[in-house]
C-alpha positions in Angstrom: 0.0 0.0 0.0 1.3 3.5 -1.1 2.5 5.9 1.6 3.5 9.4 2.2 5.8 9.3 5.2 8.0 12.1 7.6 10.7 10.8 9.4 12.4 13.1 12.5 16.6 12.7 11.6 19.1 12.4 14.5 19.5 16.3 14.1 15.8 17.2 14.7 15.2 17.6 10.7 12.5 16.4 9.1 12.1 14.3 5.9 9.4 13.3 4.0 9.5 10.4 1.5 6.8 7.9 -0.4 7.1 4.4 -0.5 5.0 1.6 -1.1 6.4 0.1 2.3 6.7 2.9 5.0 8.7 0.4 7.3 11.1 -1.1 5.0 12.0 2.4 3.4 12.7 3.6 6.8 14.8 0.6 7.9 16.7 1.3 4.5 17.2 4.9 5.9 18.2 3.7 8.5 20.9 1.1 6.8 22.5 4.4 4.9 20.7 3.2 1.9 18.2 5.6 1.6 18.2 9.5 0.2 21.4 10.9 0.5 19.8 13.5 3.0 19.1 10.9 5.7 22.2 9.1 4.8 24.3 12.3 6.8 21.1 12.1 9.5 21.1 8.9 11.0 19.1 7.2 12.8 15.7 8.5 11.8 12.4 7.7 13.3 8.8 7.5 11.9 6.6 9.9 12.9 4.1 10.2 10.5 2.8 7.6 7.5 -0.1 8.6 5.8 -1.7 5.9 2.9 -3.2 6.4 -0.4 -5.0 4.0 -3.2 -2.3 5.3 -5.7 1.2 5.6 -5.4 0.9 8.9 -7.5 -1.4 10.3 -5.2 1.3 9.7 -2.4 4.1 11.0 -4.4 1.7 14.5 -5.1 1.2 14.3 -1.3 4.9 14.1 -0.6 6.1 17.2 -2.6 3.4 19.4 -1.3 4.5 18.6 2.3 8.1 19.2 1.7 7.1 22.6 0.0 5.7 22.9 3.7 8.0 24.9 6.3 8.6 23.2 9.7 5.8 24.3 11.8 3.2 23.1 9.0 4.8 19.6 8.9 5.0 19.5 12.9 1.0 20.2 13.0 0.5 17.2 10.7 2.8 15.1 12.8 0.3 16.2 15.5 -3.2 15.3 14.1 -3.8 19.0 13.9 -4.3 18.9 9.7 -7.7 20.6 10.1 -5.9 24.1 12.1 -3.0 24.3 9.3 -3.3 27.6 7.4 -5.4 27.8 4.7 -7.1 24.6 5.6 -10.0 25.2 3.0 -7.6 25.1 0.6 -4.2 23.8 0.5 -4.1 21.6 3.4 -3.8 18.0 3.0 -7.0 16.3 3.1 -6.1 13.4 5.7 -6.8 9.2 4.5 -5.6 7.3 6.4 -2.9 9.9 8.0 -2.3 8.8 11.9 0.3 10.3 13.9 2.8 7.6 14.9 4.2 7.4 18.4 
């Protein structure tokens, strides 16, 4: 199943990928064979996987969320989607989005 994901680095940053396995793209983070980003971040943790029908949809999810500044990507992290700016509009409509402890 498709997912849009954000993982917190070692260095507080946070990255947002899609994968059609949340958990094994993580773990491949994790073993320095993911983005080049995380490579330099390690380890990282899950902290948000949302899923989508499509893998499309969860790659159009992805880069409007990294176009997102930090504070916008926290209140997602947070379950708080529907007080993000502009939530009318641009905010992400959640589907399956949980916040992962």
């Amino acid at each position: 199943m498709p997912f849009m994901y954000i993982v917190r680095c070692a260095d507080g940053s946070l990255y947002v990928g899609s994968s059609w396995d949340a958990d094994r793209r993580v773990a491949e983070h994790n073993q320095g064979i993911g983005a080049a980003y995380t490579r330099r971040r390690r380890p990282v943790e899950l902290v948000y996987a949302e899923w989508f029908d499509r893998i499309e949809d969860a790659y159009l999810a992805e880069k409007q969320v990294q176009g997102w500044g930090r504070r916008k990507r926290l209140m997602l992290i947070e379950g708080r989607a529907d007080e993000l700016p502009g939530s009318g509009s641009r905010a992400r409509r959640r589907k399956g989005g949980e916040p992962v402890s």
